[in-house]
N, C-alpha and C positions, 0 to 999 in steps of 0.2 A: 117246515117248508117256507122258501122266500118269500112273500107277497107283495114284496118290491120290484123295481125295474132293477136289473143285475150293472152290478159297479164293475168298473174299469178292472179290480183287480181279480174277481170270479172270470168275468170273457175273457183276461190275457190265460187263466189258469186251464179254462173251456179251449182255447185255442190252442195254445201250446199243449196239452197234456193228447186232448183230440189230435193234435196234426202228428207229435211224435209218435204216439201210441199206431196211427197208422201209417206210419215209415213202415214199422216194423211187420205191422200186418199185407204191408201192401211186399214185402220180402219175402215173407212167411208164405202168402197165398196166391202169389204170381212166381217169385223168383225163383223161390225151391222149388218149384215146378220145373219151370225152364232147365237151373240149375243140375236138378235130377235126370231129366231129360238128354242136353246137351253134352254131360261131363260124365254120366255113370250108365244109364240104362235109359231107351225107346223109348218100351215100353206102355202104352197110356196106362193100363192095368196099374201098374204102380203110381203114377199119379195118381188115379183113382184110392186108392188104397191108404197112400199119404193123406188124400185129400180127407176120408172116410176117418182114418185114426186120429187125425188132429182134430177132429169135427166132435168126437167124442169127446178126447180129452177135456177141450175147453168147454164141453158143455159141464163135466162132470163135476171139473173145478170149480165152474160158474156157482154151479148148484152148494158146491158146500164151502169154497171161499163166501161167495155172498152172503149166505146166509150165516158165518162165522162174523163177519162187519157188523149184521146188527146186530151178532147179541155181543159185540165188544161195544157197539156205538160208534166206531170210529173207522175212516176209510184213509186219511192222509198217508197212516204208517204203509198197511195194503199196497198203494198205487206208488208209494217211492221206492220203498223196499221191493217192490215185483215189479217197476221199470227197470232198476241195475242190474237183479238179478234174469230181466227180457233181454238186454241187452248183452249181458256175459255170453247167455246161451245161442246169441247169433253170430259172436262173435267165435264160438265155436267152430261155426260150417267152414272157415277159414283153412280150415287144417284139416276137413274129411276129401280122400279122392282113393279112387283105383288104385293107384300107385301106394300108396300111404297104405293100404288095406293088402293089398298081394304082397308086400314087404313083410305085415304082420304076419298074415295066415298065405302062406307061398303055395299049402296045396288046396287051399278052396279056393269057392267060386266067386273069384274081386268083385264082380259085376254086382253079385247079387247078394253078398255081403254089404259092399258101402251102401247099394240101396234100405238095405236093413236099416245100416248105422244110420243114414241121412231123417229114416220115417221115423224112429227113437226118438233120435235130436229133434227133430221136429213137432214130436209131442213133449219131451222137455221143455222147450221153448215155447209151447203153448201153454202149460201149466203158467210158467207167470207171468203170459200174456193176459191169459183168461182171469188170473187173479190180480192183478194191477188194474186194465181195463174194464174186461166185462164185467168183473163181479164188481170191482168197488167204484171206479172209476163212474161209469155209469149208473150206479148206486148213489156216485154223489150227485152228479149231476142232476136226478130227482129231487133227492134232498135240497138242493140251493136253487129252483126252479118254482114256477106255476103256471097252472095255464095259459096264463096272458101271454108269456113267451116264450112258453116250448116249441110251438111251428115255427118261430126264428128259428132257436138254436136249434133245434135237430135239422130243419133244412141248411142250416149254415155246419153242423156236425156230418150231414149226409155227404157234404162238399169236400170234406177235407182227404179221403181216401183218396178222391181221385185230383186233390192238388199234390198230397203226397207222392205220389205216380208220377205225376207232373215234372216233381221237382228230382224225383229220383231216373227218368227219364232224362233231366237236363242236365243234371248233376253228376249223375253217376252210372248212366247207363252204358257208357263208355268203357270203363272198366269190366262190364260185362261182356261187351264186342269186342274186345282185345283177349278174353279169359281170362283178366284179373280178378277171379271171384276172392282170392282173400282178401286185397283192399275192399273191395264190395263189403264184403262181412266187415269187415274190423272198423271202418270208416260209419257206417249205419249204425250199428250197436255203440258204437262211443257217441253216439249222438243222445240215445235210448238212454243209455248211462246217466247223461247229464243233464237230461230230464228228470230221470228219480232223482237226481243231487237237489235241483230246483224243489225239487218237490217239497223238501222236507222247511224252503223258509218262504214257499209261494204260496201254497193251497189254505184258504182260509178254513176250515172245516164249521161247519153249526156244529151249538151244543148238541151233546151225544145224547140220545137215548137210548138207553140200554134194555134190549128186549128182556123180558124177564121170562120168557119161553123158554122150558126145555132145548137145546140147541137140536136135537133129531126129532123134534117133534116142527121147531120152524124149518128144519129141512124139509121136513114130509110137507109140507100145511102147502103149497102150490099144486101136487097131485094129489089130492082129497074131494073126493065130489062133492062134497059140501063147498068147498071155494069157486068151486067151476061152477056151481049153481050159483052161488051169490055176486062172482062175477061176470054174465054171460058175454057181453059185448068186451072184456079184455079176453077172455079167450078165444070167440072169434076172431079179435085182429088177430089174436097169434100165428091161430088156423090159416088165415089170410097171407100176415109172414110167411110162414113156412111155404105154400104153394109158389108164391112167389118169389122165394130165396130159391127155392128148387131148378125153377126155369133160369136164372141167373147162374148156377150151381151149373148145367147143361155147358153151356160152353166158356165162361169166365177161367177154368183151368186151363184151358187151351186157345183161348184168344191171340194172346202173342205169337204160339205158335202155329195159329192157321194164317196169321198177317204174312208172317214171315215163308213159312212150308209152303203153303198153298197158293196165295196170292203172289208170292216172289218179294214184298214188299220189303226190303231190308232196313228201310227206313222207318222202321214202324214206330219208332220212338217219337218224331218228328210227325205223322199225322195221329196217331193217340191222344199225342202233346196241345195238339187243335182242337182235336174233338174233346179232349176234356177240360180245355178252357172255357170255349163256347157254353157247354154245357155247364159249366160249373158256373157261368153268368147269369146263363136260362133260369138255373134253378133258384137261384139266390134272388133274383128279379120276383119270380114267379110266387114265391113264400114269404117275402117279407112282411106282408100281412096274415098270412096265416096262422092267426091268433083261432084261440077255441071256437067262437060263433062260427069262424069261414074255414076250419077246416074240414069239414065234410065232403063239400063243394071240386078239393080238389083231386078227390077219391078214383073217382070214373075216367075222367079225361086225361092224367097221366098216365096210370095205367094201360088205356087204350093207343098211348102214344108210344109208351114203352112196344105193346106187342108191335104196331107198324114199323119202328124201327128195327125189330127181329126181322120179321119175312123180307124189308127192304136189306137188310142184310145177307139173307138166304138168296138176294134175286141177284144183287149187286156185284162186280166184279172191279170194275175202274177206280184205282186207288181215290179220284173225288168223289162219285158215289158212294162209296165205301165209307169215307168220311163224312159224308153229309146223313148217311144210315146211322152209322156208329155216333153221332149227334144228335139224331131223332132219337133214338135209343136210351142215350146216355142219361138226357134231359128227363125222359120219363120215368129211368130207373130212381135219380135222384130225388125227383119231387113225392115221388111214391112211395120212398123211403122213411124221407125226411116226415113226411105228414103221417103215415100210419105209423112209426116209433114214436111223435108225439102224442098219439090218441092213445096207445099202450102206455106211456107215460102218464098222460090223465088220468086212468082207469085203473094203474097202479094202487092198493091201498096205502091207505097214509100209514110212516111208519114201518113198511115190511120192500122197501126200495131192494135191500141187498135180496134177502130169500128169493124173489120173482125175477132175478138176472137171469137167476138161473133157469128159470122156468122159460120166461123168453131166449136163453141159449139152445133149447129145443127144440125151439118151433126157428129160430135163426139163423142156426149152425149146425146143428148134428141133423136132426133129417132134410139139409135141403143139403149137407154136403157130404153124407151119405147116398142119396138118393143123387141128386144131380149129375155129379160127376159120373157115375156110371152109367149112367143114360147116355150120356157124350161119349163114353169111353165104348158102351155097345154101338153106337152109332159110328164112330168110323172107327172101329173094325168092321164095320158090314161094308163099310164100303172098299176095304182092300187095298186104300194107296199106301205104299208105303216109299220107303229110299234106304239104301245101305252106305252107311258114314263110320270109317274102321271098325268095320266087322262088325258092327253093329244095326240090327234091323229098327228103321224109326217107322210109327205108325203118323199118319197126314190127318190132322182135322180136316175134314172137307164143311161145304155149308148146309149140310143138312143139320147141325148142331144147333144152328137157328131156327132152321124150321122147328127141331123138336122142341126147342126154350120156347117157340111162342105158342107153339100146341099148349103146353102144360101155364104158361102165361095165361093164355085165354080161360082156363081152369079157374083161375084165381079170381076171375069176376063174380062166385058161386059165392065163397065164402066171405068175400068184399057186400055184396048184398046184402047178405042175412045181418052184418056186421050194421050197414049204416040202418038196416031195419029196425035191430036192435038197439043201437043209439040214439033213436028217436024218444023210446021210451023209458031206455034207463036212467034214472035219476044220476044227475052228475055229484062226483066226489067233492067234498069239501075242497078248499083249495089255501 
């Protein structure tokens, strides 16, 4: 572990590997949505279901790429080799559509075939998302870290999602509003490309240490109840995670399309674009001292800012409200990110960085987007709106998707307590 202040050439690798890694994610788990949505099937259910099988995948990957990293010791090959291979596999969705699929199979059912092929590729494309990123990627980034300045970087790592968004909104969101989704694909993944290329003469790596563990016994060693006793306050915050991915999970599959469907706002790209500036200032402002001693402090009052932002979005209508919500929100989402992945980073044991990705892809990814999204997806089908766009029946997010994210929000203050309770008196990790 670093116990230095981090040199110019780990932050450009922290930024760059961060910002491209979530181009892709921000494609993955907005666009193919839309994408699915607009170009093959309605449906929310199959969002939902996309949302659910990628959710698994990259947990599963997480767990056994990770823990593969450390017993080789090395993460560089990982995160280059599984960015080109990220980005081939987006470059894929180029060429899947209705047409392309009733030409193949002339007497099935196009609709609900391409949907198939899209949620496939979709978990293709997460496997070496999940093993580039989650498992190593974030694997290094413990390893070349300490305390002293993980509240930076994960509040500055919390940011980049939604600059990605930003710049894919500026950039390239155009070619979505026109139906260009092949450029979309092929233009995005060649970027993903040429970050693994980077990869292989950027990434400084520390010397390896190579676990000398059975490889299925460091798989297993994160569900052992012996680990979860010795480490209580890291599985708390997971527990915490997870409630709180959950209520994020609620409506984040369907945001774009409640902006646009329900609100009429066609322009969504353009106040998103604000709200996740602002926000992405707030947050950065907000955590730049959030070193070990004062991260605790910022536990409670984001969070509670995060859920205001939900119900003022559930109340709100007028596309500046709307955006001044969607800012109150965003701001809380961010800082409550950023500071409780660095407390999980702290509490991380030394040494076992890759095996525990995987363990936090459970509590981060599989049950808050299994769980989430169909909570959003029950919710408006109860509520009945729909619109028919060639022959095709689309279901309407409505705003009760907020109201339900901030029900299940306010949950998350249960296991946030017990967590800083526990922190109080667990002895802190070497560093």
């Amino acid at each position: 572990m670093n116990n230095k202040g981090l040199g110019p050439r780990i932050w450009t690798t922290l930024l760059m590997f961060g910002f491209f890694g979530q181009l892709a994610w921000i494609v993955e788990n907005m666009y193919f949505n839309k994408f699915l949505y607009d170009t093959i099937s309605g449906n929310s259910n199959h969002i939902a279901i996309m949302v659910a099988t990628s959710a698994a995948t990259a947990t599963l990957t997480t767990i056994v790429m990770g823990a593969l990293s450390d017993r080789i010791g090395r993460r560089k090959a990982f995160i280059s080799v599984g960015y080109i291979f990220w980005g081939l596999s987006t470059i894929a969705f180029a060429f899947i559509s209705t047409d392309a699929v009733a030409a193949l199979f002339p007497n099935g059912d196009a609709v609900l075939i391409a949907a198939t092929i899209v949620i496939v590729m979709d978990c293709v494309m997460t496997f070496f998302g999940a093993t580039a990123n989650d498992g190593a990627f974030n694997a290094w980034v413990t390893d070349v870290t300490n305390p002293s300045v993980r509240g930076k970087v994960d509040g500055v790592l919390a940011i980049l999602p939604l600059l990605a968004l930003l710049v894919i909104f500026g950039g390239f969101d155009g070619f979505v509003a026109s139906g260009d989704w092949p450029v979309f694909y092929i233009v995005l993944g060649g970027i993903v490309i040429l970050g693994g290329i980077a990869g292989f003469f950027l990434i400084d790596e520390p010397k390896p240490v190579r676990s000398g563990e059975n490889y299925w016994k460091s798989v297993a060693h994160g569900f052992l109840p012996s680990t979860v006793k010795a480490n209580p306050t890291l599985y708390l915050s997971l527990l915490t995670l997870a409630v709180f991915c959950t209520a994020t999970q609620i409506y984040m599959p369907y945001f774009i399309i409640y902006i646009q469907r329900f609100l009429g706002i066609d322009a969504y790209a353009l106040l998103l674009g604000v709200v996740i500036l602002l926000a992405s200032v707030a947050s950065t402002l907000a955590t730049r001292k959030a070193d070990a001693k004062r991260l605790n402090a910022f536990f409670l009052p984001s969070l509670g800012i995060m859920a205001v932002g939900l119900i003022l979005l559930f109340v709100f209508r007028a596309p500046v409200l709307v955006g001044i919500a969607g800012f109150v929100m965003m701001a809380g989402n961010l800082v409550f990110t950023g500071v409780l992945n660095a407390k999980i980073r702290d509490r991380t044991p030394l040494g076992k960085a890759g095996r525990f990705q995987g363990i936090r892809m459970i509590f981060y990814v599989l049950v808050p987007m299994v769980v989430g999204p169909f909570i959003g997806a029950a919710v408006i089908k109860e509520s009945g709106i729909t619109y028919e766009e060639f022959g095709i029946v689309r279901d309407v997010p409505t705003p009760e998707i907020f109201l339900a994210a901030a029900i299940v929000c306010a949950i998350a203050f249960l296991p946030l307590l017990l967590t800083l309770k526990r922190d109080k008196t667990e002895p802190p990790l070497s560093a």
